[in-house]
NUFI-129225 format. One record per atom (N, C-alpha, C, O, CB): residue in one letter; x, y, z. Coordinates in steps of 0.02 Angstrom, whole numbers, padded with zeros to 5 digits, always signed. Glycine has a CB too. Layout:
<gupas>
aXYZ
...
</gupas>
This chain:
<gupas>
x-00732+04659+00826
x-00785+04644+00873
x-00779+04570+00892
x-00770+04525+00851
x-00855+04660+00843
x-00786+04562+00953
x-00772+04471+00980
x-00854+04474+00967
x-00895+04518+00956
x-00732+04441+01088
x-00856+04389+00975
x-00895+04345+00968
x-00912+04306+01043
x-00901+04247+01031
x-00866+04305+00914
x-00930+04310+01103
x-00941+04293+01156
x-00919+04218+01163
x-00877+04193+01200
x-01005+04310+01169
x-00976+04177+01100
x-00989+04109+01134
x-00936+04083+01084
x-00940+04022+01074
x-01076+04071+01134
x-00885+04116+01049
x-00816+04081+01027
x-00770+04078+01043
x-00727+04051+01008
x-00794+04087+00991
x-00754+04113+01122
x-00701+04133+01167
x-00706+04087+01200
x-00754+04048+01195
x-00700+04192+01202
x-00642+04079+01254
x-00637+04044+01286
x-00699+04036+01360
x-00737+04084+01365
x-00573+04056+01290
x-00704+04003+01393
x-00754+04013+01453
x-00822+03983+01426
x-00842+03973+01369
x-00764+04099+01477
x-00852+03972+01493
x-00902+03933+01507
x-00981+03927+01430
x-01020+03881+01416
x-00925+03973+01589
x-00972+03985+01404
x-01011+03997+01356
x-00994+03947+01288
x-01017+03899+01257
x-01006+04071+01346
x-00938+03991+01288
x-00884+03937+01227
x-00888+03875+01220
x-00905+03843+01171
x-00812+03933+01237
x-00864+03848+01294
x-00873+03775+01288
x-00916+03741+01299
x-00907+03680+01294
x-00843+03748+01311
x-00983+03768+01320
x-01052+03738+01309
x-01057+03736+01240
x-01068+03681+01213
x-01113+03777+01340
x-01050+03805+01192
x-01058+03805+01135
x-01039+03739+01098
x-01081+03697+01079
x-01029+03856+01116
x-00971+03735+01089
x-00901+03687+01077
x-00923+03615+01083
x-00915+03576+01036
x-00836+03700+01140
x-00968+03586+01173
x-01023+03532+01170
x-01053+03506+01123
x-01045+03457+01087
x-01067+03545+01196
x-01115+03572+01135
x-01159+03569+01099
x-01134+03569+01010
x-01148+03514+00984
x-01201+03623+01126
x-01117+03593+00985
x-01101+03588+00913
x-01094+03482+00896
x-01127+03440+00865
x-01006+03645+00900
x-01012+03480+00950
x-01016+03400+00950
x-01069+03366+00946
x-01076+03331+00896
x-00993+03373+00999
x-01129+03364+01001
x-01154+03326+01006
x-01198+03328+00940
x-01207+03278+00905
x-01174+03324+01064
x-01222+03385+00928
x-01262+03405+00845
x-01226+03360+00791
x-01256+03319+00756
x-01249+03502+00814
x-01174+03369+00788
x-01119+03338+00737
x-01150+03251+00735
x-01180+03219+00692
x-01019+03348+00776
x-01126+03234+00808
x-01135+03156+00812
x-01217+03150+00779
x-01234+03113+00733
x-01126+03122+00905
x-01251+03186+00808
x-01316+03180+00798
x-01341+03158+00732
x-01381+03115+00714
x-01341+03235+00813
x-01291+03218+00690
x-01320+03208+00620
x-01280+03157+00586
x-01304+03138+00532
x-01321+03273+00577
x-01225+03130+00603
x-01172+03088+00572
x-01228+03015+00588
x-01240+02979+00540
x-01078+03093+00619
x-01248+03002+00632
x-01281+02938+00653
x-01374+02944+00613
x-01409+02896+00598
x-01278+02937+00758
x-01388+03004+00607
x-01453+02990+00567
x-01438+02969+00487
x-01471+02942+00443
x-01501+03060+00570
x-01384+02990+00491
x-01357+02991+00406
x-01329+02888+00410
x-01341+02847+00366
x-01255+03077+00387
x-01311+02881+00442
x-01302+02822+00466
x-01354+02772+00457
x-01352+02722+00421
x-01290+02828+00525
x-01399+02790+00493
x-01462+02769+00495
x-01498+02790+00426
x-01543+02749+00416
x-01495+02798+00558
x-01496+02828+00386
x-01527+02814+00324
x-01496+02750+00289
x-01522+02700+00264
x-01522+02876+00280
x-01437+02767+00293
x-01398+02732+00236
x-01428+02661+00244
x-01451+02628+00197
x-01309+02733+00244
x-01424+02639+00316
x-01424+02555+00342
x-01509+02538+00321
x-01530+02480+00319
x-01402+02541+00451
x-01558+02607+00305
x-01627+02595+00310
x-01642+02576+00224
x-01681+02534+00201
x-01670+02668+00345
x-01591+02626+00187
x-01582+02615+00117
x-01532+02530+00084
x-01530+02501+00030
x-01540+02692+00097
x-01506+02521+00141
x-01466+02460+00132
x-01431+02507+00070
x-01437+02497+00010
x-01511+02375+00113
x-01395+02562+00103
x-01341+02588+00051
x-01258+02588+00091
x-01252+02612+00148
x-01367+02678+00025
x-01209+02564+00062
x-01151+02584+00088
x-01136+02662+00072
x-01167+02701+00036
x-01099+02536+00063
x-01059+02674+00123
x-01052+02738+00115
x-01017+02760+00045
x-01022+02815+00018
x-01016+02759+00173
x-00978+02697+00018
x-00973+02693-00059
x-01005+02706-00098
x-00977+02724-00150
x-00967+02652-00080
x-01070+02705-00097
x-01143+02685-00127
x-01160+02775-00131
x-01178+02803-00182
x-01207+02623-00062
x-01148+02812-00057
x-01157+02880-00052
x-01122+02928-00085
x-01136+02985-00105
x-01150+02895+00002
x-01050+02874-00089
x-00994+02957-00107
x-01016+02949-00185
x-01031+03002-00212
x-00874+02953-00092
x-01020+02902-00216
x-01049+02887-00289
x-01107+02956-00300
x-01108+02999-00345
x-01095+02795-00290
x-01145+02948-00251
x-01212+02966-00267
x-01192+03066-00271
x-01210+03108-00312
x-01277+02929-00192
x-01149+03074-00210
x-01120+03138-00208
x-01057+03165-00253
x-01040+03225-00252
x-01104+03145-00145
x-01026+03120-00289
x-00974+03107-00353
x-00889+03148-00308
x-00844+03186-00326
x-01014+03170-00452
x-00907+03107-00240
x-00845+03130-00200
x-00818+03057-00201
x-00840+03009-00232
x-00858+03169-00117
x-00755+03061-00152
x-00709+02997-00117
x-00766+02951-00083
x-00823+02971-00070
x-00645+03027-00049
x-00743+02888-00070
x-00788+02856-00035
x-00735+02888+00054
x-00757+02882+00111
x-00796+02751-00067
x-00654+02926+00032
x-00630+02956+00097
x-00660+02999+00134
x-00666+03007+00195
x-00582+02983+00091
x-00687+03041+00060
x-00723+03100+00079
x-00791+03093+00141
x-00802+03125+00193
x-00751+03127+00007
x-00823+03045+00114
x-00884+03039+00124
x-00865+02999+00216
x-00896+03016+00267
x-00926+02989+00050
x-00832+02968+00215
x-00782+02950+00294
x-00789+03002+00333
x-00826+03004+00382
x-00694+02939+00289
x-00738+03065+00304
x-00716+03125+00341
x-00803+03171+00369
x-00804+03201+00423
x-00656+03180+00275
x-00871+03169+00318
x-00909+03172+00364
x-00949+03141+00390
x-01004+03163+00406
x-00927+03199+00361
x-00925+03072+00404
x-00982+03038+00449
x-00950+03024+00502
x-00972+02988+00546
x-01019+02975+00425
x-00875+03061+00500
x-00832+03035+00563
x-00864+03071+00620
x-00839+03070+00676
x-00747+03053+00559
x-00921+03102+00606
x-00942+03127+00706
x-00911+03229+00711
x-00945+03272+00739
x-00855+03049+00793
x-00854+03239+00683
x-00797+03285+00685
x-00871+03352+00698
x-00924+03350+00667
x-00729+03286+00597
x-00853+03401+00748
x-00904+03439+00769
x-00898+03494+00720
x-00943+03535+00715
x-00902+03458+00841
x-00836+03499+00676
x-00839+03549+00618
x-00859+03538+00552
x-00834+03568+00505
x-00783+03574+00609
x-00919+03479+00546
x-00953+03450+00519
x-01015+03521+00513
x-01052+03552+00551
x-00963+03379+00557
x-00995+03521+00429
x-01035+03597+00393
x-01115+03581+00375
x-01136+03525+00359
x-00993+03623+00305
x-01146+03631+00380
x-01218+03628+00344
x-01198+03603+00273
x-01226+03565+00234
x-01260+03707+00340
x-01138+03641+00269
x-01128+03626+00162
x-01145+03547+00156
x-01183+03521+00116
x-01017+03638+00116
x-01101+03510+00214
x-01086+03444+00182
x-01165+03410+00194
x-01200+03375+00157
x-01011+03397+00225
x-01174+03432+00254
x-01240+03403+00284
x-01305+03406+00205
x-01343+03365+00179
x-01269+03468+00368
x-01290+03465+00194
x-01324+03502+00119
x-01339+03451+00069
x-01390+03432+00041
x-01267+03557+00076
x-01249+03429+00065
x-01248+03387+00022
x-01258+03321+00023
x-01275+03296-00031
x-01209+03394+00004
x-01251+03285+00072
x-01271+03211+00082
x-01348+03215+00050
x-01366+03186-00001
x-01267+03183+00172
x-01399+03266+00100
x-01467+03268+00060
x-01489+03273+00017
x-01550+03263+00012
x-01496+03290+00064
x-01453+03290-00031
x-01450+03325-00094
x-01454+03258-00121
x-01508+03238-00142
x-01386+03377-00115
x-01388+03211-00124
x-01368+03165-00158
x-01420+03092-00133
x-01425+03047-00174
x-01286+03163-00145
x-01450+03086-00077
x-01520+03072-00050
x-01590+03071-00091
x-01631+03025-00098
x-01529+03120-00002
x-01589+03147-00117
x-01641+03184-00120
x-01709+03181-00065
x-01764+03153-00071
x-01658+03170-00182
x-01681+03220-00010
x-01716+03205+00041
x-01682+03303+00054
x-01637+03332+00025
x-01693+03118+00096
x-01723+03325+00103
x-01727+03411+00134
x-01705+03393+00212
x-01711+03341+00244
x-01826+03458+00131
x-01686+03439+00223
x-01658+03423+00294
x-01709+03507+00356
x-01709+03568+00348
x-01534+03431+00282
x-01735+03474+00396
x-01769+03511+00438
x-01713+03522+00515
x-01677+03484+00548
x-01847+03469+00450
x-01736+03619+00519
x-01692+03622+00587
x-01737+03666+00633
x-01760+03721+00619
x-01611+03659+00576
x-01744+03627+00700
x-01787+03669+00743
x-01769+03669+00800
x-01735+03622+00821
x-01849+03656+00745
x-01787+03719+00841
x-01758+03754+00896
x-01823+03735+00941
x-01878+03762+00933
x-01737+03841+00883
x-01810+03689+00985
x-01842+03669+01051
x-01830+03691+01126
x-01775+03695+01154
x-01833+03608+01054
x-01884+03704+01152
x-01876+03709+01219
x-01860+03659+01285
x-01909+03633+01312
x-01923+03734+01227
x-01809+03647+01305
x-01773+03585+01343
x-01842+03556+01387
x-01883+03597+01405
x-01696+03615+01404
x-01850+03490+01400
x-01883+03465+01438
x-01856+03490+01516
x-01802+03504+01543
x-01882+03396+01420
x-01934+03487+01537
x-01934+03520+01624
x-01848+03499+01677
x-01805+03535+01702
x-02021+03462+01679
x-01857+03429+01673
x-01824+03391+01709
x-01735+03412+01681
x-01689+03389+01714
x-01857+03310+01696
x-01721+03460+01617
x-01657+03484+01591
x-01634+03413+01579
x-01579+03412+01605
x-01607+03533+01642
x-01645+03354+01554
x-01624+03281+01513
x-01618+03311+01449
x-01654+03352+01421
x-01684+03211+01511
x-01543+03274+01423
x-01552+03282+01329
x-01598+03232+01315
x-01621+03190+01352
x-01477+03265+01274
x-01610+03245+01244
x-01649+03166+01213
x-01618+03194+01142
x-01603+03242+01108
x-01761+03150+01219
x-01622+03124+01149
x-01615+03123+01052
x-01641+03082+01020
x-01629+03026+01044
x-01551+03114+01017
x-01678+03081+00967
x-01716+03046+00917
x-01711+03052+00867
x-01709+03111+00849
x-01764+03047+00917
x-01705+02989+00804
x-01688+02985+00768
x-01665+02917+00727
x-01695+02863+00733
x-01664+03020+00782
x-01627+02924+00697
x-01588+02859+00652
x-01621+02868+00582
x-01598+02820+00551
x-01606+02770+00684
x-01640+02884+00562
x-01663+02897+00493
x-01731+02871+00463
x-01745+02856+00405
x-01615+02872+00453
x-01773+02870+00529
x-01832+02866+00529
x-01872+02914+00504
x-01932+02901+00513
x-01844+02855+00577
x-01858+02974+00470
x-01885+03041+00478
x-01906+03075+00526
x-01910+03135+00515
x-01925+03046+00451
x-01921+03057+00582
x-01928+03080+00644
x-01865+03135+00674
x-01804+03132+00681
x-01934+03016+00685
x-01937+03204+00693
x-01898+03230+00722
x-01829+03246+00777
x-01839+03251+00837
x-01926+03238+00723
x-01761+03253+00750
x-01723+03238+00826
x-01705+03312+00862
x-01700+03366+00833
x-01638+03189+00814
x-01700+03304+00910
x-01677+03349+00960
x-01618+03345+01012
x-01605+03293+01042
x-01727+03357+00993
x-01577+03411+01021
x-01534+03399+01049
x-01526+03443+01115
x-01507+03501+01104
x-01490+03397+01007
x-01535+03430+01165
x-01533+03507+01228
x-01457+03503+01239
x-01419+03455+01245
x-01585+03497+01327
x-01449+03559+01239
x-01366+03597+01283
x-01411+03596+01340
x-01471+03599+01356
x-01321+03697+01259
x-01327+03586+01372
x-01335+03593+01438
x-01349+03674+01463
x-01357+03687+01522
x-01272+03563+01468
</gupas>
């Protein structure tokens, strides 16, 4: 059985977008904790008992950036990670909010 929005075509690569931009999204709030904690990413992989490489490979942005790892940064945090499904503003603008403020962020596909 195919999978629609993993094929090639217009679906796909909205999908394919959107995942990226999620990725960046969460790579830069994680960012934004660290700089709010005045923690390096050294400081993180310690905390997660990975590479300080490891800990590189997910904050590099990369859109195949897993819930697992995402999982785990929070974990090693001790902080929960919230995911919610919004309805795009009228005008179809992304927004995004965030940096590790706790504040809700959001991301619209196009």
């Amino acid at each position: 059985m195919s999978v629609p929005w993993k094929g090639k075509g217009s679906k796909g690569e909205a999908a394919d977008c959107a995942g990226a931009r999620l990725a960046r999204q969460a790579t830069v709030e994680v960012a934004g904790l660290l700089g709010k904690r005045d923690m390096s990413r050294a400081d993180l992989a310690r905390l997660m008992d990975v590479s300080p490489g490891r800990v590189s490979q997910i904050l590099s942005g990369d859109e195949n950036l897993t819930l697992r790892s995402l999982a785990a940064v929070a974990e090693a945090l001790d902080l929960d990670i919230k995911i919610s499904f919004v309805e795009p503003k009228e005008d179809g603008a992304r927004r995004t909010r965030g940096l590790g403020d706790g504040s809700d962020a959001f991301v619209y596909a196009p």
